[in-house]
C-alpha positions, 0 to 999 in steps of 0.5 A: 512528591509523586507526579503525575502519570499520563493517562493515554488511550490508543484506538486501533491495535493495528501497527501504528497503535501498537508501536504508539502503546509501546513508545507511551508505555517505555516513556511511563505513561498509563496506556490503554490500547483500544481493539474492535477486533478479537486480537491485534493487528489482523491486517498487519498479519495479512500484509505482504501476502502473508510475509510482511514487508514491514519497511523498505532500506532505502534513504530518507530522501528517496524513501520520502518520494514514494509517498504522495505527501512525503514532505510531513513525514519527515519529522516522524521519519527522523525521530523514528525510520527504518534502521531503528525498526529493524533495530526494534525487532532485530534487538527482539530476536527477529531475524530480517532480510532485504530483497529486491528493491531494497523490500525488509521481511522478517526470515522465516517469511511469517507476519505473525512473528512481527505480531507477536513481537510487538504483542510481547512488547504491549505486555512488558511496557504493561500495556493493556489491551482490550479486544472488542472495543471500540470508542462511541464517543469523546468527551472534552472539558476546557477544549481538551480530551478528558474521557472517552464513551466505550461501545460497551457503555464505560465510559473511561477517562484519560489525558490524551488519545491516539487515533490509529484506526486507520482508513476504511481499505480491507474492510473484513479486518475492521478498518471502517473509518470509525476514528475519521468520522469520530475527528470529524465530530470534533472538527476535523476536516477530511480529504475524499477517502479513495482507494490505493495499491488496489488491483484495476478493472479493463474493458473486455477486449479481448479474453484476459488470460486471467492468473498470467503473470507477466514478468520484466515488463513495463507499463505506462498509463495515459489520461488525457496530457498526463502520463505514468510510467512504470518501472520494469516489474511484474502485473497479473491478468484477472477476470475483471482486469489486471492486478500485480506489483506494478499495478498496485504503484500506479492505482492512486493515479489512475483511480484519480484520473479516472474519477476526474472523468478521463480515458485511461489506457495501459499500455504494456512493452513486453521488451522493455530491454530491447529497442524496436530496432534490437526487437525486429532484428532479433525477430528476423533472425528467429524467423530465419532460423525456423522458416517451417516452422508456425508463428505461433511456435516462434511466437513462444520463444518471446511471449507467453502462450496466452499472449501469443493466441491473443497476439494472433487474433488481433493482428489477424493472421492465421496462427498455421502460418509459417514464419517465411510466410509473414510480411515485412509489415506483419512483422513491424506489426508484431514488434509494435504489439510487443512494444505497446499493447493496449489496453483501456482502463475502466475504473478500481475494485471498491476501496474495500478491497483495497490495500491502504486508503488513500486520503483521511484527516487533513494535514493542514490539522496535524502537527507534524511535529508531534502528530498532534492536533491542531484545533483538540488539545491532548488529541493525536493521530498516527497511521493510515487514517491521515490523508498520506500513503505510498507504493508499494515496498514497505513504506506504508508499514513504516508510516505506520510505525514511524507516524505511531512511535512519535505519537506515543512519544509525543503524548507521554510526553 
């Protein structure tokens, strides 16, 4: 007696959808894999500029806390974590290293390599993969998926479906919320879509140095009770206001703070490794050492030049002053400065230009289990359109993936 094979159907061939294709396609299922794009994975091939930081090799219990709902992943995270992801591609002839903060890349620094591998992977599981399409609609009998309406007029018919088409961040490459509003239509509740891991604007204070990075640093933001503190990092300058490592981590934050209508400032300590004591003596001592010498050129052994001209004039000395000219109470002021250096946040770049969409399908509706829904049955949801995303490092790629393969899995099933 011949049984029955799954019909599964994927929109999205972003990572999640892909792996999930894969995991259906290795368990025996017929799969279609859905694409609105000319090819797959588009914003796979743009992340970690360009060198895809696919996952991060720190353990589940601390890898859970970068996340804002870390505690739904778990199951997904167990079925699927970073360990068998190298594994995956390792196991495919992809070479990875792990970098600082533990952030995994393939060698030769090239995302499209993890998108071809995973192409590959389609075609062997017998995948088919269809490019410029999209679903206009979803059709039920009984309460469960039957068929989906394609955006070219087919209408194609199918046991489940996997919803992996992700938030409505980095819009060019076609991530524009069709999946949430298409689990809206059957039911399917939503948190408010906000921007994550997205650069912030800042009150013009004074002229941003724009393209300066600042290195070994660290940041706090404050708005109203609530306090955020970095870790020692990285953060650019920009025309409309700061972008970089560490701004992209605290962005969720602050994006929330200042949509519940509160002042945010961003401070940045320049010395992070000094205290303000350590700092002052240390500054002693260089003024000692090059008494003739201007404080601008003192100033240049401890800050950037950009910084030090901005120091300059909001401390209102003269920059021609030479360093056995200055105070004892400019000089508390300088190393003050260096330690908290404000600057007010005014708001985000639009979700468009975000990294990852923060918000999408309520948990409350998935299981956790099984990523599949709790009102539709034969319906399931991987990757970045639930209401779960993390810091920068490699964790969103890897809920991803981890979030799509127990789909797959769990739909094949």
């Amino acid at each position: 007696m011949q049984t029955h094979r799954r019909s599964i159907i994927v929109a999205g061939a972003g990572p999640a959808g892909m792996m999930a294709a894969i995991r259906a396609g290795q368990l025996g299922a017929d799969v279609i894999l859905l694409e609105k794009n000319p090819a797959p994975g588009h914003k796979l091939l743009l992340s970690g500029k360009g060198r895809c930081n696919l996952t991060n090799a720190c353990q589940l219990d601390e890898f859970l806390t970068h996340f804002s709902n870390g505690a739904f992943l778990r199951n997904a995270f167990n079925k699927f974590f970073n360990t068998d992801l190298m594994s995956f591609f390792e196991d495919r002839g992809l070479k990875l290293k792990v970098e600082r903060q533990e952030r995994v890349f393939p060698l030769n620094d090239r995302s499209v390599s993890v998108r071809d591998i995973l192409v590959s992977e389609l075609a062997a599981k017998k995948v088919k993969l269809l490019c410029k399409t999209s679903i206009k609609g979803i059709n039920l009998e009984g309460g469960a998926i039957s068929a989906v309406m394609l955006s070219d007029g087919r209408s194609l018919p199918c046991d489940r479906l996997i919803l992996a088409t992700g938030g409505i961040s980095y819009k060019f490459t076609g991530s524009t919320g069709d999946g949430i509003e298409l689990a809206g239509k059957l039911g399917h509740k939503s948190e408010p879509l906000r921007a994550g891991l997205v650069p912030l604007t800042a009150k013009k204070e004074f002229a941003f140095p724009q393209g300066l990075t600042l290195k070994n640093i660290r940041l706090s933001f404050k708005g109203g009770r609530r306090v955020l503190e970095s870790e020692i990092g990285e953060m650019i300058f920009t025309h409309f206001g700061v972008s970089g490592p560490l701004i992209f981590s605290a962005s969720g934050q602050v994006v929330d703070w200042i949509l519940d209508k509160q002042r945010v400032i961003m401070t940045i300590d320049f010395k992070p490794g000094l205290s303000v004591q350590q700092l002052e003596q240390r500054l002693l001592r260089d003024f000692k050492t090059e008494a003739k010498k201007s404080i601008r050129t003192v100033l240049k052994g401890l800050l950037p030049l950009a910084m030090v001209d901005i120091f300059i004039s909001r401390l209102g000395i003269k920059p021609e002053i030479k360093s056995n000219q200055v105070t004892a109470l400019e000089r508390q002021k300088i190393v003050s400065m260096m330690k908290v250096f404000s600057v007010e946040i005014t708001g985000s770049l639009p979700i468009e230009e975000a990294m990852v969409t923060r918000g999408g399908v309520s948990l409350k509706e998935v299981d956790p289990r099984t990523m599949g829904s709790r009102l539709v049955k034969g319906l399931y949801f991987a990757g970045e359109m639930i209401d779960v995303d993390a810091d920068t490092g490699g964790f969103n790629l890897q809920a991803a993936f981890s979030t799509g393969y127990l789909a797959g899995e769990s739909a094949a099933s």
